[in-house]
C-alpha positions in Angstrom: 207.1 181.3 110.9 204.2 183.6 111.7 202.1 181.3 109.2 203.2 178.8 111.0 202.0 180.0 114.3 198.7 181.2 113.1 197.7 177.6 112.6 199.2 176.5 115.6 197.2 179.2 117.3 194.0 178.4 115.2 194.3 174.5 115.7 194.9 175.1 119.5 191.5 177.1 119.3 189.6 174.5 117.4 190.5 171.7 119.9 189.4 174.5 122.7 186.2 174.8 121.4 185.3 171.4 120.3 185.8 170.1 124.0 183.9 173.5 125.3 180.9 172.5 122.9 180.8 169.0 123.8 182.5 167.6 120.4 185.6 166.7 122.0 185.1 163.2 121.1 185.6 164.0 117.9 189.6 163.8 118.2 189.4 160.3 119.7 187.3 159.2 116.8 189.9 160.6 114.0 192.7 159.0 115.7 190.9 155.7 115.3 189.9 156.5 111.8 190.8 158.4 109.3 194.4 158.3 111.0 194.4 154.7 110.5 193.3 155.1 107.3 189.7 154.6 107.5 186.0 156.7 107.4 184.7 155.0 109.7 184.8 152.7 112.9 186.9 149.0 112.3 186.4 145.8 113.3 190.0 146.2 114.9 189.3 149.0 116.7 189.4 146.9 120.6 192.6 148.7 121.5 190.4 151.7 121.7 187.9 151.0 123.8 187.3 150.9 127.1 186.3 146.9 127.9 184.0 144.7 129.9 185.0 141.1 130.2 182.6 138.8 129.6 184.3 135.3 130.9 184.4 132.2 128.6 183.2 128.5 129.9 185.4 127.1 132.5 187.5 124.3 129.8 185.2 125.6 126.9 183.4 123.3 124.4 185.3 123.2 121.3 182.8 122.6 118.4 183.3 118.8 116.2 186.7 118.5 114.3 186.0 119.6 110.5 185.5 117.4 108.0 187.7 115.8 105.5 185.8 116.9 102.6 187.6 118.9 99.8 185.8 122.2 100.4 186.8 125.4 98.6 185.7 128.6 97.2 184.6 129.4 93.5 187.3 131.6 91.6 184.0 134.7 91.8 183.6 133.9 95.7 187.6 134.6 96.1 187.3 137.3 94.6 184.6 139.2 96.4 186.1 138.2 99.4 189.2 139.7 98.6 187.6 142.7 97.3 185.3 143.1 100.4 188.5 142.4 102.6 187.1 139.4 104.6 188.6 138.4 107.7 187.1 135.3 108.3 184.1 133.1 107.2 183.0 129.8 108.6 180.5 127.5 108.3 178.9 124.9 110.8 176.3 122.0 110.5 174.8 121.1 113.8 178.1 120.7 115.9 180.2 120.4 113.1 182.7 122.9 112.1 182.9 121.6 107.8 184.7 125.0 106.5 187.0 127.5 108.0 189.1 130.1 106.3 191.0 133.6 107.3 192.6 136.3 105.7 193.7 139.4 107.1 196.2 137.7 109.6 193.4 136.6 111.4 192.9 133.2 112.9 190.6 131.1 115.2 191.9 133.4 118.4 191.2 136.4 116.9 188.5 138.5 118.5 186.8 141.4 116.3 184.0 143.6 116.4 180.3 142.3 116.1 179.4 146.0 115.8 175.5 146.1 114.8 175.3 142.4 115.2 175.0 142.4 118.8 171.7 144.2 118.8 170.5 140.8 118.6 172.5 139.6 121.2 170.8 142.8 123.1 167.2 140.8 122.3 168.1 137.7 123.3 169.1 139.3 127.0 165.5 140.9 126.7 164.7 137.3 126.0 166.5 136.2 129.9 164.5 138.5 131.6 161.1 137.8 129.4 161.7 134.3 130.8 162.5 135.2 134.4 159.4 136.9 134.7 160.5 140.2 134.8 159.5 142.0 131.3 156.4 141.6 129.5 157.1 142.6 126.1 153.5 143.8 125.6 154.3 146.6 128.4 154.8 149.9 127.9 158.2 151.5 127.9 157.2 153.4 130.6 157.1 150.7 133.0 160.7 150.2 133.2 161.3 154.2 132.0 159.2 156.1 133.4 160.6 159.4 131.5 158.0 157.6 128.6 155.0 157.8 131.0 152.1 159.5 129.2 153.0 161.6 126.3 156.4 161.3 126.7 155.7 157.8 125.0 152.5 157.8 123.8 151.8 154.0 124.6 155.3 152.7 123.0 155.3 148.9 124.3 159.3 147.2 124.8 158.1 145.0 121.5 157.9 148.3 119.6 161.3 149.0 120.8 162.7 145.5 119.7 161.2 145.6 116.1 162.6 149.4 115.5 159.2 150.7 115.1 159.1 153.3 118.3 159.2 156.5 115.3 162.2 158.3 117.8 164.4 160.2 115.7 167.9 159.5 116.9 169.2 159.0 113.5 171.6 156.2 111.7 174.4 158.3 110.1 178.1 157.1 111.6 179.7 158.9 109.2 178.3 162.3 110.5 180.6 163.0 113.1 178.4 165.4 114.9 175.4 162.8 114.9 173.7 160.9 117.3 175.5 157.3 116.5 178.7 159.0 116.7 178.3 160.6 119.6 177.2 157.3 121.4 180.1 155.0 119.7 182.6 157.8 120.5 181.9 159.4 123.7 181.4 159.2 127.0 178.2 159.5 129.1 175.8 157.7 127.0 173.0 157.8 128.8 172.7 161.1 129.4 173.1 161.1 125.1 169.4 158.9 125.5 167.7 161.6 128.0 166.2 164.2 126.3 164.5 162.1 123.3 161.0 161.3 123.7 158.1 159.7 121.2 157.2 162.2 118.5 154.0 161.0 117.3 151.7 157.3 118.0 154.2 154.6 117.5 154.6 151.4 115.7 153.5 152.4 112.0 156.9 153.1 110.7 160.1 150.7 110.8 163.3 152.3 111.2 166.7 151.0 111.7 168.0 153.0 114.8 170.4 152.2 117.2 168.9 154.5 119.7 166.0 151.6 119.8 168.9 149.2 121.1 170.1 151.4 123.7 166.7 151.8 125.0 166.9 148.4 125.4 170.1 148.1 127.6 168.9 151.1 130.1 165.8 148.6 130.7 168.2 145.8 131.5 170.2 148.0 133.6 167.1 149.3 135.5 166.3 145.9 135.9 168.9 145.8 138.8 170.0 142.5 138.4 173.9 143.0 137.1 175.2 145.0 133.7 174.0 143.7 130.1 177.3 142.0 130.3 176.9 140.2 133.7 173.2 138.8 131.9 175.2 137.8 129.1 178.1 136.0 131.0 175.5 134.3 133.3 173.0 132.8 130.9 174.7 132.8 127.5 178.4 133.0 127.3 179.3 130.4 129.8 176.3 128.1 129.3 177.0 127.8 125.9 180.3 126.9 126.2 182.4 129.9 124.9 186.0 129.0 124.6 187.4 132.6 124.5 186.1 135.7 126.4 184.4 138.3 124.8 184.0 141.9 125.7 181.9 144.7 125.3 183.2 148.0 124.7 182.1 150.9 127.3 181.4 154.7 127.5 183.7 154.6 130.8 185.8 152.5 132.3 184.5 149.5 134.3 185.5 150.7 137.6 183.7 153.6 136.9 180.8 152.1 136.1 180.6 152.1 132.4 177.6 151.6 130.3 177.6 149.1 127.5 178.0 150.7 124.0 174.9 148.0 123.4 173.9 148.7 120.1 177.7 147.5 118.8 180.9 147.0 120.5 181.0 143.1 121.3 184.2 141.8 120.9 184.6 137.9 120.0 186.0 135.3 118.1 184.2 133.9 115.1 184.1 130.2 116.3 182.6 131.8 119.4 179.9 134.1 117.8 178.7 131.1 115.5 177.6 130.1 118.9 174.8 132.4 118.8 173.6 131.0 115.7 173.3 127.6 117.2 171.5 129.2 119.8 169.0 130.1 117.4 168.8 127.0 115.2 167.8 125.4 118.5 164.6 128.2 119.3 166.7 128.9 122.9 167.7 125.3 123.2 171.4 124.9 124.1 171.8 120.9 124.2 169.0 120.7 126.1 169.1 123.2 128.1 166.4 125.7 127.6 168.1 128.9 127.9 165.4 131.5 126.7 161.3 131.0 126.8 160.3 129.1 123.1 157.7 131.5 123.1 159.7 134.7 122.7 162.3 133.0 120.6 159.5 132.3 117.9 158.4 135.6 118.4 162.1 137.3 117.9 162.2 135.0 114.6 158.5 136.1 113.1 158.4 139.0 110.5 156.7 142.5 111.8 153.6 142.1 109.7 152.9 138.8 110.2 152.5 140.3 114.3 150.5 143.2 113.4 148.8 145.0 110.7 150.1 148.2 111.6 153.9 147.8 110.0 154.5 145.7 106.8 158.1 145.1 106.6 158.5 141.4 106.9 162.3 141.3 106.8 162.9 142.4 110.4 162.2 140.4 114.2 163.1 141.5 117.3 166.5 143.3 115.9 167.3 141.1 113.9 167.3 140.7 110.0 164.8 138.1 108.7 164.4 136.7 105.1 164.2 133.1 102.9 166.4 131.0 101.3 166.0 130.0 97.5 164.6 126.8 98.7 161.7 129.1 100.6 163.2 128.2 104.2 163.5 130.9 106.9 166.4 132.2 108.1 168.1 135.1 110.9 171.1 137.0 110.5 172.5 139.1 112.9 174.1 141.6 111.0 176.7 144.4 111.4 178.6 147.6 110.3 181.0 145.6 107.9 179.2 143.3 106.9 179.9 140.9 110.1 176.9 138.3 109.8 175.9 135.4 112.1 173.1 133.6 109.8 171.0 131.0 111.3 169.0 128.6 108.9 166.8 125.9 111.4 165.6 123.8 108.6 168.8 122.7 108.1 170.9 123.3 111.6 173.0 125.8 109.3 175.0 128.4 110.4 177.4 131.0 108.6 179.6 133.3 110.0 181.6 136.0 107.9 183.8 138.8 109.7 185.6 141.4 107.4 186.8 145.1 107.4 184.4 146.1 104.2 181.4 145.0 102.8 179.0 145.8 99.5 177.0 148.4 100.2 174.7 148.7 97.1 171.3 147.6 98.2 169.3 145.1 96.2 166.2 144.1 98.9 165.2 145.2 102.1 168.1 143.1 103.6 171.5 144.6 104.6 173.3 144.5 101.2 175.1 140.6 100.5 173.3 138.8 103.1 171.8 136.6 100.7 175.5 135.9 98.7 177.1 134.8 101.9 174.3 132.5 102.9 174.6 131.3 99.4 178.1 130.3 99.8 177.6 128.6 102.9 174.5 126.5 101.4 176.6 125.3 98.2 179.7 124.0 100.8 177.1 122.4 102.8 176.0 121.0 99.9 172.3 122.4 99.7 
C-alpha cells in the first residue's frame, strides 16, 4: 500500500508540474497516442480536435463515374500497401474517377487528416490574396508582421517564407514531445508559441522543411482582416470547386473562442474531395474556367527554388510544396504529409493521385519525402502511361 501511494503521490506531482511548466499538453497528446497505440499523431485523430467547418458546395459536383476497365494492383503494390497500412488510394484523369480502393474500413465518406499536406493548401490561400491585390510576395515579412521590421527579419520577403528558406529555427521533430511542432499540434495558444522567434542571420540561402514557415503564413492571412484561413478557404476554394463533403480544420481553441488554425496540418477531408486540389493544380488556378488564383503565382508556386534564384539550390521544393519529374521527364506537385498522405498533380497528363494511410516508408532515397515517386508510379501504370 504505501508503494502504492508513493506513486500516486509522485504521479499527482508530475501532472502538477507539467501544467505549472507549461507541458500540460503533453497528457492530451498521450491519450491520443501512445494510448491508442501509436508514437505519433494519426490520420484518425478528428475526434480530438477542436474543429472549424469548412462548408461543401451547395449539391456538390460528384467527379465522372469510373471506368469499366479491369484495373488492379500488382501482387508487390498489395503488398506495400498492406505493409504501409493504406487507407485509401485513388486515381483520376481529367474528370474521371478510373481507380478507387479502401482498406482500413474506410470508404468514399471517410474524412482523414491531410496533416503536412495542407501547407500547400496554406499557399494557395496566399495565392487568393496575391490575386486580390493584397500581398506582394516580393514584400517583406514585416509588412504584414511588423515584429520582423529591421533586424528582427533582416529583409525576409513572404516568398522566402513559402519556399522554407526564412533560416528560423523552430525545429521539425514531432516525436519530441517537448518541441516546437508538438507544442503547436498539441496545445493551445499558438500564436503566442510564434512570438518570440525572430530571423537569426540574412535569409534565403538555406532550405529547411519547418512548419513554423507555414504558420507564419496563416498569422499574415489572419492580419489580413478579411475572415479566418478557413473562411478564405470556404469562399474561394471549397465551394467553388465543388466539394461534396465538408472539410475542417483543426484549432488551438474552440471556434467560439476564436481559435486559430493548426495551418501547417490539421485539414480534415475526404479523399475524392482532396483530389480536388490536384485538379486545381493541373489546371494552373483554373477550375472549369473559372480562374480562381492569378496564373502568375500558380507558375511561380510550381517552379523549383533555384530555378527563382541563385541563392538556394534545391530544386525539389515550390511554394510548400514538393516538386520533382516523372520517368518520362514531365513535372509534377505533391502535396505531401505526416503519413504519407499525397495529393500528386502531373499537368502533362491531367493526372492526379491521391493516397491516405496510417504509415508510410520512411527510408529516404532523394530529396523527396520517401515513396512519392512509387505511388506516382502506380497511378501512371493504371492510367496506362
Amino acid at each position: 500500500m504505501k508503494t502504492v501511494r508513493i506513486l500516486l503521490i509522485s504521479s499527482c506531482i508530475l501532472v502538477v508540474l507539467s501544467y505549472i511548466s507549461g507541458h500540460g499538453y503533453i497528457w492530451g497528446g498521450l491519450a491520443e497516442t501512445y494510448f491508442r497505440g501509436w508514437n505519433n499523431s494519426n490520420i484518425d485523430d478528428i475526434e480530438f480536435r477542436d474543429l472549424r467547418t469548412i462548408s461543401a458546395a451547395n449539391g456538390g459536383s460528384p467527379w465522372m463515374a469510373k471506368n469499366e476497365r479491369d484495373l488492379a494492383f500488382t501482387e508487390e503494390e498489395l503488398a506495400w500497401h498492406e505493409e504501409y497500412m493504406s487507407a485509401s488510394f485513388l486515381v483520376l484523369h481529367g474528370d474521371t474517377l478510373i481507380f478507387e480502393r479502401y482498406w482500413q474500413g474506410h470508404d468514399h465518406t471517410t474524412v482523414t487528416n491531410s496533416f503536412s499536406a495542407c501547407k500547400s493548401i496554406v499557399a494557395l490561400a496566399i495565392g487568393l490574396a496575391v490575386s486580390d491585390g493584397k500581398v506582394r510576395v516580393q514584400d517583406e515579412l514585416a509588412a504584414y508582421l511588423p515584429r520582423f521590421a529591421g533586424d528582427g527579419g533582416k529583409g525576409l520577403t513572404v516568398q522566402e517564407v513559402l519556399q522554407m528558406r526564412s533560416h528560423i529555427p523552430f525545429g521539425e521533430d514531432y516525436a519530441n514531445p517537448f518541441g516546437f511542432m508538438a507544442k503547436a499540434y498539441y496545445r493551445e495558444g499558438i500564436q503566442q508559441l510564434l512570438e518570440p522567434f525572430r530571423v537569426p542571420e540574412v535569409p534565403g540561402v538555406k532550405w529547411k522543411y519547418e512548419g513554423g514557415n507555414t504558420m507564419l503564413l496563416g498569422e499574415l492571412m489572419a492580419g489580413l482582416n478579411e475572415g479566418s484561413l478557413s473562411d478564405w478557404v470556404e469562399k474561394r476554394l471549397w465551394e467553388p470547386m465543388g466539394a461534396q463533403h465538408d472539410a475542417f480544420w483543426g484549432l488551438d481553441a474552440p471556434d467560439e473562442e476564436g481559435g486559430i488554425e493548426r495551418c501547417f496540418a490539421a485539414y480534415y477531408a475526404t479523399s475524392r474531395d482532396f483530389a480536388r486540389f490536384g485538379k486545381l493544380m493541373n489546371h494552373e488556378g483554373n477550375w472549369d474556367g473559372k480562374q480562381l488564383i492569378d496564373t502568375t503565382y500558380m507558375a511561380a508556386m510550381v517552379t523549383p527554388i533555384s530555378a527563382m534564384t541563385d541563392e538556394c539550390d534545391a530544386s525539389h521544393y515550390g511554394y510548400q510544396i514538393w516538386l520533382g519529374e516523372t520517368q518520362a521527364g514531365e513535372p509534377f506537385s505533391c502535396m505531401e504529409g505526416l503519413r504519407g498522405q499525397m495529393i500528386i498533380a502531373v499537368p502533362a497528363y491531367d493526372l492526379v493521385v491521391v493516397r491516405t494511410g496510417y504509415k508510410k516508408d520512411k527510408r529516404k532515397t532523394s530529396a523527396l519525402p520517401s515513396d512519392i515517386e512509387r505511388v506516382l508510379d502506380m497511378g501512371l501504370r493504371l492510367l496506362g502511361e
